[in-house]
C-alpha positions as CSV (number, residue, x, y, z in Angstrom):
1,X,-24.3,74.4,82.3
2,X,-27.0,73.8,84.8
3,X,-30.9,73.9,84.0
4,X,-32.5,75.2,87.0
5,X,-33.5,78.6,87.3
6,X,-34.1,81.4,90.4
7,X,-38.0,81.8,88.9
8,X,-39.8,79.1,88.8
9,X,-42.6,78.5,85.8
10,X,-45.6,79.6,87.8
11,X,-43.2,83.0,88.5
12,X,-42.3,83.8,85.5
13,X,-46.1,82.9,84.0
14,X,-47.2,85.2,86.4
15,X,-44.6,87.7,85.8
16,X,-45.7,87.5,81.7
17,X,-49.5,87.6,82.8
18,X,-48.6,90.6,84.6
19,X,-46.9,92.7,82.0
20,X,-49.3,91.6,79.3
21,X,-52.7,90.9,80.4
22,X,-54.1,89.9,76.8
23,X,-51.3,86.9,76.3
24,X,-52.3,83.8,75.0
25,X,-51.2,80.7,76.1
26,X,-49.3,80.1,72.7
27,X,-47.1,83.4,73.6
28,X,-46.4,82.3,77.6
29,X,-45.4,78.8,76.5
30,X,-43.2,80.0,73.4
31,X,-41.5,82.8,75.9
32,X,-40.7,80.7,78.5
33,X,-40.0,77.4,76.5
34,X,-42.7,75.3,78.3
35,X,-45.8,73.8,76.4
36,X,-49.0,75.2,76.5
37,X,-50.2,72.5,78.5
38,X,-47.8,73.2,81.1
39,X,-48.8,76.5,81.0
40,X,-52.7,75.7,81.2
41,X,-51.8,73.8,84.1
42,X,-50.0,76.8,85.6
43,X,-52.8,79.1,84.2
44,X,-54.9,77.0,86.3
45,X,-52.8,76.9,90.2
46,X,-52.3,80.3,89.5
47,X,-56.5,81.2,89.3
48,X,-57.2,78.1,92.0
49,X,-54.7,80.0,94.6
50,X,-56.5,83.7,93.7
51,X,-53.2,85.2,92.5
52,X,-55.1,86.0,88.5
53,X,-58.1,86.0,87.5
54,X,-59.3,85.1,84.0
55,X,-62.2,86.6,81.9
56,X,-62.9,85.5,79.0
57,X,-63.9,88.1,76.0
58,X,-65.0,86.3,73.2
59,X,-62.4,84.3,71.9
60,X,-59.3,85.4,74.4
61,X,-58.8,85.3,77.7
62,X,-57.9,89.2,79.9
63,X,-56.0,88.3,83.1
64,X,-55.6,90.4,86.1
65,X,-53.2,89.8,88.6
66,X,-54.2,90.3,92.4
67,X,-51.0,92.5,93.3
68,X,-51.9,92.2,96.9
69,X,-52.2,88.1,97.1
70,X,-49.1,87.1,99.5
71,X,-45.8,84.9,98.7
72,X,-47.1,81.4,99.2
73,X,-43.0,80.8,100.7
74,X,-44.3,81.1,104.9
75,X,-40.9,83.4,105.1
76,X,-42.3,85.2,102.5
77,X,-45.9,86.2,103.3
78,X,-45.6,89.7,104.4
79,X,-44.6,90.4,100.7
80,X,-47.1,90.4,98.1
81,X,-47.7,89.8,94.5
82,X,-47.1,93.3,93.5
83,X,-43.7,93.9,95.4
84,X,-42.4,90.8,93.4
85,X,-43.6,91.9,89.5
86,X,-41.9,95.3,90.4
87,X,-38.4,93.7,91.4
88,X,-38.7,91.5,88.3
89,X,-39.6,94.3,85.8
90,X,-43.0,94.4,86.1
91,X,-44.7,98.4,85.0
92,X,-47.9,97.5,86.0
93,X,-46.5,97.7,89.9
């Protein structure tokens, strides 16, 4: 059986961060079978790109998710963050 996927990592971290804005690292990496620093690093594209933003409060970190950020795919960019948690379960939508 092959190991790709049709989400990639930085999708599906953003799809947890969106369902769950209170998940640690720890959870993400466990969930998607990635380490943590894989998902720091993702963590981190994700926030340098303006698609979450991370607050920390006190010893966790709340992330919000900019539902209206575009696709980065250039076919894509007339459909945004929001649009792509709801077709992949998302509530918060």
């Amino acid at each position: 059986m092959s190991s790709w996927t049709f989400i990639t990592n930085h999708g599906a971290v953003l799809a947890l961060v969106g369902q769950h804005e209170r998940i640690t690292t720890r959870e993400i990496a466990a969930a998607l079978g990635i380490t943590e620093r894989s998902v720091l690093r993702i963590i981190k594209d994700l926030e340098a790109e303006g698609y979450i933003r991370r607050r920390r409060e006190g010893r966790a970190n709340h992330y919000q998710v900019n539902m209206e950020a575009p696709l980065r795919r250039h076919e894509g960019r007339d459909v945004v963050v929001g649009e792509l948690l709801k077709v992949l379960g998302n509530s918060m939508g």
